[in-house]
Structure formats: C-alpha cells, structure tokens
C-alpha positions in Angstrom: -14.2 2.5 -21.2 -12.8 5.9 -21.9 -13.3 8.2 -18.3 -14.7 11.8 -19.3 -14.0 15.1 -18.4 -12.9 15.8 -15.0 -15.6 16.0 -12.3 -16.8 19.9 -11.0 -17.7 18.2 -8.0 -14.9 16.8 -5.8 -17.0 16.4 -2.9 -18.7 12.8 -1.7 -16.4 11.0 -3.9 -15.5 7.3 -3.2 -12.3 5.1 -2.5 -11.2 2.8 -5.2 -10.1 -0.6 -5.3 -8.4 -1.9 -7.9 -8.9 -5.9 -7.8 -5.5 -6.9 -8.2 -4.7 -10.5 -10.0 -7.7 -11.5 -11.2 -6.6 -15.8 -10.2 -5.4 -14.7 -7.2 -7.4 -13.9 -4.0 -7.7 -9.9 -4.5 -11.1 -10.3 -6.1 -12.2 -13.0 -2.9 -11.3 -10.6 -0.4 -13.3 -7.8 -1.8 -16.4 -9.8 -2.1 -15.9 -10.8 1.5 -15.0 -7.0 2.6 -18.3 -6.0 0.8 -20.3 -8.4 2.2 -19.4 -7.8 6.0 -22.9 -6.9 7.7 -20.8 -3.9 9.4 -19.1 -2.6 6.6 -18.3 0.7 7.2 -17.9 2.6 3.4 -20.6 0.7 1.7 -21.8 3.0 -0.6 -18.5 4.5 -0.7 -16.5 2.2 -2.7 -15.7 1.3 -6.2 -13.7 -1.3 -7.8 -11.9 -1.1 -10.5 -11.6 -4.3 -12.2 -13.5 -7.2 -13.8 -17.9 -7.3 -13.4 -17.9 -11.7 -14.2 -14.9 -12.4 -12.2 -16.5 -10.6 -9.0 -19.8 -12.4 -10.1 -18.5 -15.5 -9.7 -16.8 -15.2 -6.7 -19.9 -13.9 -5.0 -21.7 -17.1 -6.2 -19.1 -19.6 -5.0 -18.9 -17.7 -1.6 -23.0 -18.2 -1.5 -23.2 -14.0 -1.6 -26.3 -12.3 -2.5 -24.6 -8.8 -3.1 -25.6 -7.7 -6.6 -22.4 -6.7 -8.7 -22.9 -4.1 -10.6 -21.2 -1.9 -13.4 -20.0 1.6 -12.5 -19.2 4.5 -14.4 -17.3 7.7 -13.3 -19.9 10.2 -12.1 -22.7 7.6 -11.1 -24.3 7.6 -7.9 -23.0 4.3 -5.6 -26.0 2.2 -4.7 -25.4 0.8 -0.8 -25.7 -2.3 -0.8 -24.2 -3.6 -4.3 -20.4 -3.6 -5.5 -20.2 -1.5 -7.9 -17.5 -2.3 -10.6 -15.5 0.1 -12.8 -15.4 -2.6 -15.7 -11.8 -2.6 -17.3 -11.3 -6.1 -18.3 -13.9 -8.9 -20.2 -12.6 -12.0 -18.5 -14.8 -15.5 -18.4 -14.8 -17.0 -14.9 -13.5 -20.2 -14.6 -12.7 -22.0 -11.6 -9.9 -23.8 -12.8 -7.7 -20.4 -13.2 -7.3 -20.2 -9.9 -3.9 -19.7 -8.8 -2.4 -20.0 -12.7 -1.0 -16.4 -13.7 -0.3 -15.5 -17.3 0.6 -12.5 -20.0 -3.4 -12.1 -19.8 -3.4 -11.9 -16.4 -0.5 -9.6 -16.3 -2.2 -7.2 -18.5 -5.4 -6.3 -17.0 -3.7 -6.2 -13.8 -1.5 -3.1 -14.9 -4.7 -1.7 -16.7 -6.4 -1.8 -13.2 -4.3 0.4 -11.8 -3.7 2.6 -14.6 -7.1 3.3 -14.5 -7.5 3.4 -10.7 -4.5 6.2 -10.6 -6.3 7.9 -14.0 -10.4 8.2 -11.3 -8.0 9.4 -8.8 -6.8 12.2 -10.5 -9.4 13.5 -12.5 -11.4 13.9 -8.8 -13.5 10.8 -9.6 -12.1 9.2 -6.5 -10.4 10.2 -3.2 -7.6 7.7 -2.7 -6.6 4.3 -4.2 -6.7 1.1 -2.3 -4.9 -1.6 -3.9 -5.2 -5.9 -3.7 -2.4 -7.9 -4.7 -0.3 -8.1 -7.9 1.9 -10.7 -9.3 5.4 -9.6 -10.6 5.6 -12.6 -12.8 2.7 -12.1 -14.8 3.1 -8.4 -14.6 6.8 -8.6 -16.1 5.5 -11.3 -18.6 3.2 -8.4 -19.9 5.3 -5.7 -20.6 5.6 -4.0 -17.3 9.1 -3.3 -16.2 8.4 -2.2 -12.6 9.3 -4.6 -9.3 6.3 -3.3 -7.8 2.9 -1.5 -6.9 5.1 0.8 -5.7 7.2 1.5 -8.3 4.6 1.9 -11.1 2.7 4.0 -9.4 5.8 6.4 -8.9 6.0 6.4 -12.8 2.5 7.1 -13.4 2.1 9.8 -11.0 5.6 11.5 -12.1 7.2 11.3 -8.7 10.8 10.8 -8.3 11.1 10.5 -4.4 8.8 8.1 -3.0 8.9 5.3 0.3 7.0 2.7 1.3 5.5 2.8 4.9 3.9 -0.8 6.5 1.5 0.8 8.9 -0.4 -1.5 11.9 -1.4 -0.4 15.3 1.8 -1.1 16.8 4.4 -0.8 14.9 4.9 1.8 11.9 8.0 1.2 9.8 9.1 3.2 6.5 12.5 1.8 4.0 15.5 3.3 2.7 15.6 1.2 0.2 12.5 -1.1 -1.4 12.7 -4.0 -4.0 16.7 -4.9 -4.1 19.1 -7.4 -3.4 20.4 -7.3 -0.2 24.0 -7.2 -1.6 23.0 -4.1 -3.3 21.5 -2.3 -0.1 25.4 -0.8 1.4 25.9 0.8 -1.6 22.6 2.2 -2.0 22.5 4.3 1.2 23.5 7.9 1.5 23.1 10.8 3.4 20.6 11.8 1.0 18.5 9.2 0.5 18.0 8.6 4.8 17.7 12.7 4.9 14.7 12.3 2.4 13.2 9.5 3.8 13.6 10.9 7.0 11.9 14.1 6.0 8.9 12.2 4.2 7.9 10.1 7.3 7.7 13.2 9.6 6.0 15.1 7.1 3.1 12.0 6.7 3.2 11.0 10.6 2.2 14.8 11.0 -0.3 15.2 8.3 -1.8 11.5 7.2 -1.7 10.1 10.8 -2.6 13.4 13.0 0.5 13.3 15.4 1.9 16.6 16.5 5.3 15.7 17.7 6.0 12.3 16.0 9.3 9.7 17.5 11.2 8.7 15.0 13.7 5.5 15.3 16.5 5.7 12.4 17.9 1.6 12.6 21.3 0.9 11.7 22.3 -1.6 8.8 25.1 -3.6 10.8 24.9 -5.9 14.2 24.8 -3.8 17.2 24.5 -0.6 15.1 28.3 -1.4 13.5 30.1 -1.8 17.1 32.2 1.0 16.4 32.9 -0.1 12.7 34.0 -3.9 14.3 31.0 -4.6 11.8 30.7 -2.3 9.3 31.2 1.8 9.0 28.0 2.8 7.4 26.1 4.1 10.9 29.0 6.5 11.4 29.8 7.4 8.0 26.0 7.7 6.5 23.5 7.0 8.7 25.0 9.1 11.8 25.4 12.2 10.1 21.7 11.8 8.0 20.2 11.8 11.7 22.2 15.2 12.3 21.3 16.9 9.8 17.2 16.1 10.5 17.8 17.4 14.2 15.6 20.2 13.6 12.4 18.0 12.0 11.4 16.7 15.5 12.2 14.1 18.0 14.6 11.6 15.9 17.3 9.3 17.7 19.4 6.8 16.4 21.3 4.7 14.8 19.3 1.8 16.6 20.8 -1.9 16.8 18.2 -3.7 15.0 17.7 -6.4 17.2 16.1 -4.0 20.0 14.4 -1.1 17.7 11.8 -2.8 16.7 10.3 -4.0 19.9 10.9 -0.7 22.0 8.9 1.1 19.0 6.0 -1.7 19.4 6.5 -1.2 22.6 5.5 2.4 22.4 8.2 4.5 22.3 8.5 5.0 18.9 5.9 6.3 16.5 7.6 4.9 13.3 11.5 3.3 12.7 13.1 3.8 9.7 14.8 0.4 8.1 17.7 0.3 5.8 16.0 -2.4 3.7 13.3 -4.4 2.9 13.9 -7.7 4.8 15.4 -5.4 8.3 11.3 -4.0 8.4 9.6 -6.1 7.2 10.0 -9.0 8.9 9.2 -7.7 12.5 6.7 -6.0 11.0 4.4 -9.2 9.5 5.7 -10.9 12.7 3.2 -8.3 14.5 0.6 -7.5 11.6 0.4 -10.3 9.1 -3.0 -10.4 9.1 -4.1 -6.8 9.5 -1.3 -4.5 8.0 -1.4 -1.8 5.4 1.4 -0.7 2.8 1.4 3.3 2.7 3.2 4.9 0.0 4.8 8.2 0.8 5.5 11.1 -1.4 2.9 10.5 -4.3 0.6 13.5 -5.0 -2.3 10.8 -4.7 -3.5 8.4 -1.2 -2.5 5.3 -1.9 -2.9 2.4 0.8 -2.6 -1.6 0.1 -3.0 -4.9 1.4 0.2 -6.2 2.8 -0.2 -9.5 1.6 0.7 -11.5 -1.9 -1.9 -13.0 -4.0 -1.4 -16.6 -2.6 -1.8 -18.8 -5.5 -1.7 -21.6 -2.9 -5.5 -20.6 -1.5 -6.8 -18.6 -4.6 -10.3 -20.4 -5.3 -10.0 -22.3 -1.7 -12.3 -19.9 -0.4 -9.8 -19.4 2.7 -8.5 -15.9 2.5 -8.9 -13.2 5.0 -10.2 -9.5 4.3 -8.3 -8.1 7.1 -5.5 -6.2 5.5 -8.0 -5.1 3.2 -10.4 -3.9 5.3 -7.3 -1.8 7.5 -6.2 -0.6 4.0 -9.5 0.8 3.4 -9.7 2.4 7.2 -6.4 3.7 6.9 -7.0 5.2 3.1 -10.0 7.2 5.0 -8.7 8.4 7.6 -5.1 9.8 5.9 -8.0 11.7 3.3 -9.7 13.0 6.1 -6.5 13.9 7.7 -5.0 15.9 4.9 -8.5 17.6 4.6 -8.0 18.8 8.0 -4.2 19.4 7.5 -5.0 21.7 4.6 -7.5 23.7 7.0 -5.4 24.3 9.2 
C-alpha cells in the first residue's frame, strides 16, 4: 500500500505500532494490550503490520476485538485494532518461534513504513515490538539493531539509546559492540554528546527542570587511580568538565554503587559506558515493565525492552507490560515536546 500525500491536519493523530516478528510474540502482546478493558489510547492506535496474523492471534487468545484494516487518513474506530496492512502472511501455528529471510523482510518493511506515517504527520510517534537480528540480517538488512536502522532512515548521525522505568533511567555511550571494542570506542566527544542529549531529553521529553546526571566510569572502582585502567581520568573526567555548565552532572561513578544510589533517587538518569554496564541493573529493576527511548532522532520513538522469545511465541504466556509503558511513555514525551515547544 502506497501512503498519499502528506496530511493538512496534524492534529488528533495516533501512535503507531509496528508488530515486530511476525513468529515471535510482538503481535501477542498487542492483541493483549488492545484488549485490556482499561486501555487507555484505544482509538488512538494503529499497527502497522500484518491483518491475518493479528486475526489469528486474537482467536487463539479467545478475543472478540474486530481487526481491522487501516489506511493513512481514516478515522480509528474504538474498540477494533486497526491494522496498517504491509505484509500478506497465512497464519499458521506451527511458525511460532521459527524465523526466516520471510520473516526478516516484512519485519524491516514494518518499520520502514511506521517511520514513513510518522513523517508525513500520519502519526505522532512510533512504538516498536520486537525484532530478530537473525532473520533481519538473513534479509538484507545490515543494521545490529532497531536502533541503528532507524538512525539510517531518519538521516541522523548522533543518536543514543535511553532504557527508561520508574526508577532507574540509564542512557549508553556505546550500543551494539563487543565489549573488547568499548575502550577504544570512548572519547571526549562521544560522552560530551551523549551527555548533552540526555539533558536536553530529561528536560524536554520527561518535564524535569534541573535533571541529576550520574556519568559511570568503565573500570573497577572508577580506575583506582589508573591501578585499573586510565580511561576515567584521561576521557571520561575531562568529558564531565566540559558539560559543567549543562546542569547538575557528577562523576565518574564506580559502577558497582551508581546504579543503586540513582534508583535510589538521587539520580535522574546515569550514563553507562556500554551496553552490558546499563543494562543489566536496569532489567534487574524493570524486566517486565521497561521502555527503550532513542535520543536524537527528529521522530518519538519508544520500544519494548524485551526480545521476541521464540521460546513462548504461540504459548500464549507473554506479558504486555513493556508494551503498554512504551506506549505511556511515547505519549507523554509527545505531549511533552508539545508543551516544550510552547514554551
């Protein structure tokens, strides 16, 4: 389906949801989010993925809510999940959990297409369920990552990914790379920026006026004066000098202690060196409930924190509650920069 002319009227537009592996349990979780007798943005959501695959979920979860195809421009009925149709797949139970080229492909075409409703004003922000790098690379697609793609779609060259909960808020230096890679990947530079970008989204996505920023270091006990490595007072050391004048920011933490004094409230947000440093405290917290933020795209993008667990897919076990936070979190950071912009 080709999407027409951009919108003249930006107002009252919904979220998007791009269903992520279609064997996986992306498309589970939005039938369950949808069908939560609370849910708050019924009528305010679209998915962008596949109309049969949804259909069949919603029967072997015993749902009644009518799926329903959706093009740009049409008015959301509450009370049905209305589907951006991108891919003609056949349901079949025993897919479940067995990703392929196929599967690969329409999982880069959702998101191509959520970013393209986005953009042309169809949609506010993009919420998206979980993709499978396997499949993806198996397809054609060279990027490690969500993250990553959507960088290269969206033409932006500094980007960071934030894991937001209620407790704890933690943004990396560095993403998707081997740890033995991470040392030489640091500079002044790159912690200055990504520095700069979480003040600059703790002010205007979240609403906080004088954010606390934690900068952790990369070595035990912050290096123990360079017993353990130079990099906190070579790199890291003279990044937080230089972002002095962006607010409240302190560090180089030992990592062993940052964590839990920012979920502890004293922090708003620490900055990790690498993936593994942040993210483990953080599912430690919010396995079940986090959200993945991307910072520095000209879009609002918010995902699940969560894989696509093959191991459950078509179990009828997975939990919507990353999915519903995502979608919470993707409202209120639009709402947010609305208000921002007023101001």
């Amino acid at each position: 389906m080709t999407i027409p002319r951009k919108s003249t009227q930006p107002l009252n537009i919904p979220l998007i949801l791009t269903m992520g592996c279609p064997v996986g349990i992306g498309p589970e979780i939005i039938i369950r989010y949808f069908s939560l007798p609370d849910c708050p943005f019924q009528g305010h959501m679209v998915v962008v993925g596949d109309v049969e695959i949804l259909r069949g979920v919603t029967r072997a979860l015993g749902g009644t809510l009518p799926v329903v195809p959706w093009s740009p421009g049409d008015t959301i009925q509450p009370g049905t999940v209305p589907v951006y149709p991108v891919s003609n797949l056949v349901y079949d139970e025993g897919r479940w959990g067995k990703p392929d080229t196929e599967t690969g492909k329409v999982m880069g075409q959702y998101i191509e297409r959520g970013v393209q409703l986005v953009e042309e004003n169809y949609a506010a922000a993009l919420v998206t369920c979980p993709i499978n790098k396997y499949s993806f690379h198996l397809a054609g697609y060279p990027f490690p990552g969500h993250t990553e793609m959507l960088a290269s779609l969206t033409g932006t060259e500094n980007y960071r990914m934030m894991m937001a909960g209620e407790k704890l808020r933690v943004v990396l230096v560095t993403i998707h790379e081997a740890l033995e890679k991470v040392p030489s990947l640091l500079s002044q530079k790159s912690i200055v920026d990504c520095i700069t970008m979480t003040i600059t989204s703790l002010k205007r996505d979240f609403g906080m006026h004088n954010p606390r920023v934690a900068i952790a270091a990369l070595n035990p006990h912050g290096g123990e004066g360079t017993m353990f490595g130079d990099q906190e007072e070579r790199i890291i050391g003279p990044a937080i000098q230089a972002c002095q004048h962006l607010g409240d920011i302190s560090g180089p933490w030992p990592p062993d202690t940052v964590f839990y004094q920012a979920a502890s409230g004293r922090y708003d947000a620490v900055i990790a060196m690498y993936h593994d440093q942040g993210l483990i405290p953080f599912k430690l917290l919010h396995f079940e409930n986090g959200v993945n933020v991307t910072l520095g795209l000209p879009l609002v993008r918010t995902s699940v924190d969560h894989g696509t667990a093959y191991d459950i897919a078509g179990r009828w076990q997975a939990d919507e509650q990353s999915l519903s936070a995502a979608v919470s979190m993707a409202a209120d950071i639009v709402s947010n920069r609305k208000k921002a912009m007023h101001r």
